[in-house]
C-alpha distance (Angstrom), angle and dihedral (degrees) to the residues before:
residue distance angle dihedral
X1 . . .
X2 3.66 . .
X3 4.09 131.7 .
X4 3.74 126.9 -168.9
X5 4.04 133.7 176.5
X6 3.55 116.4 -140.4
X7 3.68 130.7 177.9
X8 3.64 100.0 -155.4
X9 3.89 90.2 75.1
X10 4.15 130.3 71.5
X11 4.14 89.4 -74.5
X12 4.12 87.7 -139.8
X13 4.49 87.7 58.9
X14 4.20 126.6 103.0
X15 3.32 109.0 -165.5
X16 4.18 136.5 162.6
X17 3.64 121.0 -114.4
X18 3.90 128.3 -168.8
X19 3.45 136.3 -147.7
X20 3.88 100.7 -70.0
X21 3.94 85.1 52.7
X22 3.96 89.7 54.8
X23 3.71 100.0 44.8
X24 4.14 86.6 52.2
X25 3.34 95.4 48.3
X26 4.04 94.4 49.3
X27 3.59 81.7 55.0
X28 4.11 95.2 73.6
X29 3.19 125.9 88.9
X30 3.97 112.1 -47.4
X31 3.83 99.7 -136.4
X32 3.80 86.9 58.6
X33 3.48 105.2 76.3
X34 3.48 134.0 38.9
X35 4.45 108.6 -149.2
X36 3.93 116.7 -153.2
X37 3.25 124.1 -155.4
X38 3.97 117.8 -161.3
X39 3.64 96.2 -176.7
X40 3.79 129.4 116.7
X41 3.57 113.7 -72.7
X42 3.95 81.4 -122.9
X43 3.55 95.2 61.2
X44 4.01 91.3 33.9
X45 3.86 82.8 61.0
X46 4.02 97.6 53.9
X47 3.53 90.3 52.8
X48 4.09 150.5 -45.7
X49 3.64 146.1 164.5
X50 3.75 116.9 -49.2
X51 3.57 109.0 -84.7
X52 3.82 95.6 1.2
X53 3.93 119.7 158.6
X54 3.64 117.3 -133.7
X55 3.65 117.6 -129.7
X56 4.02 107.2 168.9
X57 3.61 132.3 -174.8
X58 4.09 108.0 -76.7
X59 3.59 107.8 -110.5
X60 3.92 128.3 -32.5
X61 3.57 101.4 -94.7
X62 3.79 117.8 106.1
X63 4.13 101.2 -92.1
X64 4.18 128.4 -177.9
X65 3.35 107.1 -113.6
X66 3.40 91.5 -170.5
X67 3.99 86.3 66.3
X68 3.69 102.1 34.5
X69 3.34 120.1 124.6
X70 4.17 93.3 -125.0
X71 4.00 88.5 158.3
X72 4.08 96.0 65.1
X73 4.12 85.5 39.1
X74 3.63 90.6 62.3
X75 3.88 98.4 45.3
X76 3.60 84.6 45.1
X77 3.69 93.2 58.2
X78 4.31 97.6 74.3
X79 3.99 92.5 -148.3
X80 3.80 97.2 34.6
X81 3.70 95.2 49.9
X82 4.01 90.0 60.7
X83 4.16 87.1 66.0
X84 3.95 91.4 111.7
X85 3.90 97.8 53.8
X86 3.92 100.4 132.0
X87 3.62 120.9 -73.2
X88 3.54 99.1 -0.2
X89 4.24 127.7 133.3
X90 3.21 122.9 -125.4
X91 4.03 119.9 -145.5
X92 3.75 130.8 -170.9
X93 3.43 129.3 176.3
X94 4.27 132.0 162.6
X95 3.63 127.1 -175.1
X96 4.20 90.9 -94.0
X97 3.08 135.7 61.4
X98 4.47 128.8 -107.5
X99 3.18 142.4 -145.0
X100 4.27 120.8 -157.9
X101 3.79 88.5 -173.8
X102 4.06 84.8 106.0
X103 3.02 136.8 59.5
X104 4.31 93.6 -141.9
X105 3.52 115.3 116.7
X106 3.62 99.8 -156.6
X107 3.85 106.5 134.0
X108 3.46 134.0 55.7
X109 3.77 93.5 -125.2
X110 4.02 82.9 55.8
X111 3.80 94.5 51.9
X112 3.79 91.2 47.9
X113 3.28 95.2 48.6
X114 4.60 101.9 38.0
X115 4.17 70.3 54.1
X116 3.88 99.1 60.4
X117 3.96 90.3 35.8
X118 3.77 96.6 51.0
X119 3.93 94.1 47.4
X120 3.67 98.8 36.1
X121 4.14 117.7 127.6
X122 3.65 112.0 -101.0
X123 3.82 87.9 -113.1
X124 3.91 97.6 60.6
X125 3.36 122.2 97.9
X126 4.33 126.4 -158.7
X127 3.34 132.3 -129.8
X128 3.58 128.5 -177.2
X129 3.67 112.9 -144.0
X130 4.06 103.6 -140.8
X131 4.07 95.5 -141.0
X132 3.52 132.6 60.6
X133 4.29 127.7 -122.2
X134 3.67 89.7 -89.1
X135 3.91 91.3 61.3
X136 3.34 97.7 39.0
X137 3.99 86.9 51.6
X138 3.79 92.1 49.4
X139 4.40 92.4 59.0
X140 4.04 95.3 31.0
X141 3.73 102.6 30.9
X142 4.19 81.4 151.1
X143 3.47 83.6 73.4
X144 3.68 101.9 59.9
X145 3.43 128.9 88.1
X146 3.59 143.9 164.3
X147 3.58 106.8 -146.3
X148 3.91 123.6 41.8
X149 3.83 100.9 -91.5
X150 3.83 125.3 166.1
X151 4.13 108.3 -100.6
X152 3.44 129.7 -128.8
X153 3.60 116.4 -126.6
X154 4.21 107.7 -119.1
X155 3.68 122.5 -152.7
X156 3.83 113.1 -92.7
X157 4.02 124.9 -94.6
X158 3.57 113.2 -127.0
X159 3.71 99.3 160.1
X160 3.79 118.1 30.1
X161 4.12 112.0 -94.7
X162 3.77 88.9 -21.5
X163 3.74 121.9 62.1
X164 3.84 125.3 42.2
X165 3.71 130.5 -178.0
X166 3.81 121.6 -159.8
X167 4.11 154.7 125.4
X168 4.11 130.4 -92.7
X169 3.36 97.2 -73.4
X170 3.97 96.4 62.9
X171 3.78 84.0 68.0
X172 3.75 81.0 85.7
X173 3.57 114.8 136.1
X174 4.01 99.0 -136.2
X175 3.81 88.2 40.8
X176 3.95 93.0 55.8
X177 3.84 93.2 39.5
X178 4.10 80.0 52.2
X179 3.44 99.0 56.6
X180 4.08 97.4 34.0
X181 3.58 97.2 -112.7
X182 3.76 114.7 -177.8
X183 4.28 101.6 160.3
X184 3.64 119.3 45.2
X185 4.06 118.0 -174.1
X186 3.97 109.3 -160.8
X187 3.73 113.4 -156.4
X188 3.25 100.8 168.1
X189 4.10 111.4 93.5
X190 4.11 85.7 -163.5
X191 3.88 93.4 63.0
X192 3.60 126.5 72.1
X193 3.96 120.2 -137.7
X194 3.79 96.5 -105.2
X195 4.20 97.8 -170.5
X196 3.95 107.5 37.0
X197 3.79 84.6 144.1
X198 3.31 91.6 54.5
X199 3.66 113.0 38.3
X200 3.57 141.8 19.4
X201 3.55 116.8 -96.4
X202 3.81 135.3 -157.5
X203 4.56 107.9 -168.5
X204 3.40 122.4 -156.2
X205 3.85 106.6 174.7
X206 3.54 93.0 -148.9
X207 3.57 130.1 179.0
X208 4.30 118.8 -149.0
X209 3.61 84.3 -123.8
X210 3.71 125.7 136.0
X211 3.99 86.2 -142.5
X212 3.93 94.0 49.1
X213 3.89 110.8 119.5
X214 3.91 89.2 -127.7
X215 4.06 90.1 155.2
X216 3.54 90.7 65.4
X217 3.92 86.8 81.2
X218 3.83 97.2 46.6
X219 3.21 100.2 103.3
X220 3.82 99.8 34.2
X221 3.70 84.2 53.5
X222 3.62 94.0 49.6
X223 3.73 91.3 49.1
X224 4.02 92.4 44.7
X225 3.93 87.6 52.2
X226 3.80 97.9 48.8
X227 3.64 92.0 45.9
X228 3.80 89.4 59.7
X229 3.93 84.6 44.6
X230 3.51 93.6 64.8
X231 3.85 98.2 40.7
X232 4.16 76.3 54.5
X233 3.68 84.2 -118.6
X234 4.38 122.6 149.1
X235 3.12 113.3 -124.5
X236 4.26 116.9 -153.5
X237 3.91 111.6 -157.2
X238 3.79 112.8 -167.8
X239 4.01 138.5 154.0
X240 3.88 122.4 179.5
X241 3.31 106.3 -56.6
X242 3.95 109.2 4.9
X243 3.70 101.5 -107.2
X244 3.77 128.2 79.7
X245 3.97 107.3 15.8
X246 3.60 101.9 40.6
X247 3.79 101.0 32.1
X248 3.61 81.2 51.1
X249 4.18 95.1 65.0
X250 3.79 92.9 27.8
X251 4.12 78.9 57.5
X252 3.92 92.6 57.3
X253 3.88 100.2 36.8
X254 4.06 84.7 56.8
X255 3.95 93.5 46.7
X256 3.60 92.0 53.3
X257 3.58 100.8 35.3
X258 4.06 97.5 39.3
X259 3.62 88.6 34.6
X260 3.70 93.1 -131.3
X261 3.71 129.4 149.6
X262 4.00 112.6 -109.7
X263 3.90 102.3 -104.0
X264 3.56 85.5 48.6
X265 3.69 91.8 60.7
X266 3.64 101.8 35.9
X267 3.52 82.1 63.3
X268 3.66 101.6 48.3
X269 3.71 92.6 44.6
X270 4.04 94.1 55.2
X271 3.69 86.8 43.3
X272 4.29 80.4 68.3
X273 3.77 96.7 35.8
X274 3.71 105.1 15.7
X275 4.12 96.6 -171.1
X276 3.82 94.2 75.7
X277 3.34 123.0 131.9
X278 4.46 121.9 165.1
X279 3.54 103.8 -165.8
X280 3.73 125.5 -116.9
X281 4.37 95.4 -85.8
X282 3.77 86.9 47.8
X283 3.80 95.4 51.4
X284 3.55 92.3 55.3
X285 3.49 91.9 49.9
X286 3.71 93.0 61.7
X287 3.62 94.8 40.4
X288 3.99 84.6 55.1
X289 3.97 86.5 46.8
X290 3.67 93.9 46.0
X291 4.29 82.7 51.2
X292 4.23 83.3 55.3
X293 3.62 90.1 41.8
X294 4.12 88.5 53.5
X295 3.39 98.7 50.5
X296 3.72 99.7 44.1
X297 3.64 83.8 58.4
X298 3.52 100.4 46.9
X299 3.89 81.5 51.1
X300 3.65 93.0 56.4
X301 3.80 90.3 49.3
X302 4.05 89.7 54.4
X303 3.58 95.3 53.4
């Protein structure tokens, strides 16, 4: 069972995240979360999250975990005890799955966790991932590991084992072999296509500027991507960095395809990949799309 804080979301909500959710959120920033794993240090030792610190059940005699002293196990644990450091998430995840619909502290994975919840900052938020490390193994086995290694950062999911969001560096060639690329669209007019023979490639030759015509390759885009779609291809979009450019087009395709207003899918997109940013020209432009979108569909409805 997994937990994470994230200040995107209402800061008073508990919610359940799956897989997807996980493998986006491992792809921030390393240094700001700190992952818990309250497995067996068996099990720990076979494999677990990138950068995960082990924190197994004390001893194998039967223990009340309603009595255990879980606070002075944590600051006795040097890299566990620095979980509170300012603005930092917290995951933990076990090889079963929890409930926190009781108030019984019978487990150790229940005492870790009734730990985490009752000292958490005001401004974190919980979310129960719905799997267990095994699952989570099974879809992301790139993001196992058995010794303490430092991660790469993956492009974001958006859509499920199709559509990926992300900066230079997910042009990677292990990374894209990882996730089963087959379509790449480069946005970024700075960064060469480094696998033409490889991969099929949509360039946009874009500049981050808020004066750059970037709507001019919606609809290519949007055709490129749902070509790959029906070939049941994965398509990686990327720019530079992973935030303006990209997000941008990834933006459109989703309004048109999803047939969702553009607020609506700014937010879901930075709910996958929660560093993007379009710049001021490029919001316009998808507000103006969204206005196309709009009346195409009220044209539809009149016919």
């Amino acid at each position: 069972m997994f937990f994470r804080e994230s200040s995107i979301i209402d800061s008073t909500a508990n919610d359940e995240i799956d897989s997807m959710a996980l493998f986006n959120l491992l792809q921030e920033f390393p240094n700001n979360k700190v992952i818990i794993d309250c497995r067996d240090t068996e099990s720990f030792s076979k494999g677990h999250i990138r950068l995960a610190i082990n924190t197994p059940p004390p001893g194998s005699s039967p223990i009340d975990y309603s009595l255990f002293d879980i606070d002075k196990y944590i600051k006795e644990n040097y890299e566990a005890s620095f979980w509170n450091t300012a603005h930092r998430k917290v995951i933990v995840y076990s090889d079963k799955a929890l409930s926190l619909n009781t108030d019984i502290i019978d487990t150790w994975e229940k005492c870790v966790l009734q730990y985490f919840i009752s000292n958490k900052k005001k401004t974190n938020v919980l979310y129960t991932f719905t799997g267990d490390f095994e699952s989570f193994q099974r879809e992301y086995p790139f993001m196992v590991a058995k010794f303490k290694i430092t991660p790469e950062l993956y492009p974001s999911e958006v859509i499920k084992d199709f559509l990926y969001l992300g900066g230079e560096t997910a042009q990677c060639l292990n990374k894209l072999k990882s996730l089963k690329i087959t379509h790449i669209v480069n946005m970024a007019s700075e960064v060469q296509d480094s696998y033409t023979h490889l991969y099929k490639y949509y360039r946009a030759d874009v500049d981050d500027r808020v004066s750059a015509n970037i709507d001019e390759h919606f609809q290519p885009i949007i055709k490129f991507i749902e070509e790959a779609k029906q070939s049941n291809g994965r398509v990686l979009v990327h720019c530079q960095v992973g935030i303006s450019r990209s997000a941008s087009v990834v933006i459109a395709y989703l309004m048109k395809t999803m047939d969702t207003p553009y607020f609506d899918t700014y937010k879901f997109v930075k709910s996958k990949r929660c560093i993007i940013q379009p710049n001021p020209g490029f919001v316009r432009r998808l507000k103006a799309f969204d206005e196309e979108l709009t009346k195409e569909r009220k044209k539809k409805l009149n016919t």
